[in-house]
N, C-alpha and C positions, 0 to 999 in steps of 0.2 A: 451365155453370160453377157450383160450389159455391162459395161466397165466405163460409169461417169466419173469422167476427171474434171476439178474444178473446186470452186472456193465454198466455206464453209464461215458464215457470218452469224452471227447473232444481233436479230433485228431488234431496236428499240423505237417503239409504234408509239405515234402520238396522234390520237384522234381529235381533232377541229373543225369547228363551223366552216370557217373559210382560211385562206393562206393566209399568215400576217406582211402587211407593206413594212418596205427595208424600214426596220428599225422601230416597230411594232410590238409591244408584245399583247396578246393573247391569253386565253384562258381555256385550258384546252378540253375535252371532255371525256379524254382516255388514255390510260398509257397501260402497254404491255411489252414484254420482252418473246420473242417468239427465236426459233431457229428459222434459220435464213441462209442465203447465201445461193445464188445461180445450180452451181455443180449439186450441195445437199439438197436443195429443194428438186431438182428434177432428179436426183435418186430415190428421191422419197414418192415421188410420184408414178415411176413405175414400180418400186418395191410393192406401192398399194395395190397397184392390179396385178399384183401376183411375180412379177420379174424377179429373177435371179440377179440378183445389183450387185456389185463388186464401188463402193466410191475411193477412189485417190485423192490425196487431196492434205493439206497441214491446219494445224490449230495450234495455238501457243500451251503451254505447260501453265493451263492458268485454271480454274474450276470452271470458266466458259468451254475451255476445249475437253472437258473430261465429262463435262454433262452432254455434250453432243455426242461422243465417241458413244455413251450410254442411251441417248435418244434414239441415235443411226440405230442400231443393235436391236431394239426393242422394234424399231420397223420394222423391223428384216434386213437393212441391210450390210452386207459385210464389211467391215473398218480395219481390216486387218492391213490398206496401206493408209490410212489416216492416220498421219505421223504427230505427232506432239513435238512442237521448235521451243528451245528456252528463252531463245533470246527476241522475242517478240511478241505483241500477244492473239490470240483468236480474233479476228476479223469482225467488224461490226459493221449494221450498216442501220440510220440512225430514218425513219422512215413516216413522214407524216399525212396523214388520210384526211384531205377536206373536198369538199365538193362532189362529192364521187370520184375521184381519181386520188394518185398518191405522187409523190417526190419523193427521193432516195437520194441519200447522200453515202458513200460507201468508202472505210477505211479499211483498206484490205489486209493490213497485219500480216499474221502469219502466213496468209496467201500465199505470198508471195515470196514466201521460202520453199515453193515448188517449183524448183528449177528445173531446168534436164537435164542435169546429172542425177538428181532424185529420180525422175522419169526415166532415163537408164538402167537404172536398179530396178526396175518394174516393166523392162522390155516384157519378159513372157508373160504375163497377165494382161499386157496390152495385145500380143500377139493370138493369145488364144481367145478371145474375146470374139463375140460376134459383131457387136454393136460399141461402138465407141461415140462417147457424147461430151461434148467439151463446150465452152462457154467465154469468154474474154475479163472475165476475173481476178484468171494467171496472169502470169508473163505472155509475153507473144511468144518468146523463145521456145517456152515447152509447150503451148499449143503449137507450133512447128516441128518439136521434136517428135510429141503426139502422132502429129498428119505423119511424118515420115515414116514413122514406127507401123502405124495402121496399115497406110498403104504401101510396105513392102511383104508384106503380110495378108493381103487383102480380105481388110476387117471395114466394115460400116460404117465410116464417118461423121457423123451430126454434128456438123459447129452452130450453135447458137452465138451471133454476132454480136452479143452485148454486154457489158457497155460498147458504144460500135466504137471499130478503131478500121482504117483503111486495111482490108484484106491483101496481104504482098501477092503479085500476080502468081509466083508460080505455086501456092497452094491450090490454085483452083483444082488442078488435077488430084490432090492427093483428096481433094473435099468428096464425099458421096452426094451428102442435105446440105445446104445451109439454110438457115429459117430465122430471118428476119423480119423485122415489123416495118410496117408501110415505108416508114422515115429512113430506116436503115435499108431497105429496100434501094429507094431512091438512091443514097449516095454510095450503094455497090453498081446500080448501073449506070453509075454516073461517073465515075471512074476511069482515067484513058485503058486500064488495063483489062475493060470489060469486054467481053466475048459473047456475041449472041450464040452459042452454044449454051453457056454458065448458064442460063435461064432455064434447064432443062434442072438444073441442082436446086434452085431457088424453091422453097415453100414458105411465103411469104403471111403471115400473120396480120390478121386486120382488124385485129378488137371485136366490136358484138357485130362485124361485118363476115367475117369466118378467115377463110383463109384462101390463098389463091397459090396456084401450083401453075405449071409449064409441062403439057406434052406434045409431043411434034408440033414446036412451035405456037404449038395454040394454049391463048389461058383458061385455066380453069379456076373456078369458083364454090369451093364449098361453105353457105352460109350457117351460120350460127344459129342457133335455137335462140328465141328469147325468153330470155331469166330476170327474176329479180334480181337487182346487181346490189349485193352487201358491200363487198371489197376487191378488185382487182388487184391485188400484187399476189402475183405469182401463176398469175391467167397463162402468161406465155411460159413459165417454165412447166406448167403443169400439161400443156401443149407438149412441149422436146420432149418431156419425159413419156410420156404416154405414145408418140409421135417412133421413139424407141421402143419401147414394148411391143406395140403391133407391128413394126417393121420385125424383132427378133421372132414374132410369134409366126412369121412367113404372111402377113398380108401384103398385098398388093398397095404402092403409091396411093391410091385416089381412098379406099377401103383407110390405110393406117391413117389420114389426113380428115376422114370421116369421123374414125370413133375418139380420133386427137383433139380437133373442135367440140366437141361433144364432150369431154374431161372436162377442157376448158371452159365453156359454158359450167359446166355447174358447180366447178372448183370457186367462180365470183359468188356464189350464194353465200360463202361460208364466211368469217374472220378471218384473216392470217394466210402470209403464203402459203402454208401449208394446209391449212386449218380447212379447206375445204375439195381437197386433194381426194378424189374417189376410190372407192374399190373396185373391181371388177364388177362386183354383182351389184352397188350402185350404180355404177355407168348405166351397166344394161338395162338398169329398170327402170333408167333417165331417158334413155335412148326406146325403150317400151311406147313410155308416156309422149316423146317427141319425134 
């Protein structure tokens, strides 16, 4: 069982030529509402290569959080601890596409009614888990509660560091992955509380450069396939998520970091964090051709 814990946004996309200067406005050339959100989108992404997904996670009592509860469901994945809050609403995150790249602006709502005492109520789901994947979404608190829970348990850790926020030193031990992008890279080793050891947990993300890893000390480097690039948002979650699946399915570090680049590569051809999120037998026939 994969058990992604983590937030659950609904994205409003706004397609433009270029970004507007402060106090501009523009004319945009697209708007859509997608699901989103860190934690749903990398459940959605191993659900598709076949994983057994378990997501945790809140949504407000509003027709946002009950069409997702029905989205999750129809992917495959299990929503049985996606909890519906009243008193706030489903998570947004307000997301505009110019240039080839995107900005993200993210109001976390109901998020952030995943506390740990909520993650208490769900000790054994976390403990029977093989793979646990987390995101900075939540609270810090219950990604802490999280780490603690996994690793007394010793369950698979993937913290995905973003939005990045200063990593407290003594999780490093409870971390198994953490997989950061170049920038957040940087300010975890750059940190007083950094350990040339950690470098050994790091799987660093580098856009259509691939991804770089640490073994005995030495880095490693696995590059990207080059693709038409439609849309980047959700390149790195579709990465953790896949990144999980092949770690549960028993591959090997260098192996699950291979066919993880390889998602991501061709999860940017498609629209939408999601929207171009693979299946299994897509990967492969990706990974065929490249």
């Amino acid at each position: 069982m994969i058990t992604v814990i983590g937030s659950l946004n609904i994205d409003l996309v706004t397609s433009v030529d270029r970004y507007p200067k402060l106090g501009e406005t523009l004319l945009g050339s697209n708007f859509q509402t997608k699901y989103g959100g860190k934690g749903a989108n990398q459940a959605v992404a191993a659900a598709r290569l076949g994983g057994t997904v378990r997501m945790v996670g809140c949504v407000g009592s509003d027709s946002y959080g009950d069409d997702y509860r029905s989205y999750l469901q129809n992917e495959g994945v299990l929503v049985d601890n996606v909890e519906p809050v009243t008193h706030t609403s489903t998570g947004t995150a307000s997301i505009t596409i110019a240039e080839g790249d995107n900005s993200i602006i993210v109001v976390p709502g109901a998020n952030f009614a995943l506390t740990p005492e909520v993650i208490e109520a769900k000790k054994d789901a976390i403990a029977n888990s093989k793979v646990i994947l987390l995101q900075l979404e939540i609270p810090m608190e219950t990604v802490e509660k999280v780490l603690e829970i996994a690793s007394e348990h010793k369950v698979i850790t993937i913290l995905n560091p973003a939005p990045f926020q200063p990593i407290p030193a003594h999780w490093w031990n409870m971390i198994t992955y953490i997989t950061p992008n170049e920038h957040e890279a940087a300010m975890l080793m750059e940190s007083p509380d950094f350990k040339e050891e950690y470098k050994e947990k790091i799987i660093m993300t580098n856009g259509s450069k691939g991804v770089v890893f640490y073994q005995d000390s030495k880095e490693q480097l696995i590059p990207a396939p080059k693709v038409e690039v439609v849309d980047t948002t959700g390149a790195g979650d579709t990465f953790n998520g896949a990144f999980a699946y092949f770690l549960h399915e028993g591959k090997g570090l260098d192996e699950a970091c291979r066919y993880a680049v390889r998602a991501a590569s061709l999860s940017v051809t498609k629209f939408g964090a999601q929207g171009g999120m693979p299946t299994l037998e897509e990967l492969k026939s990706f990974m065929d051709q490249n």
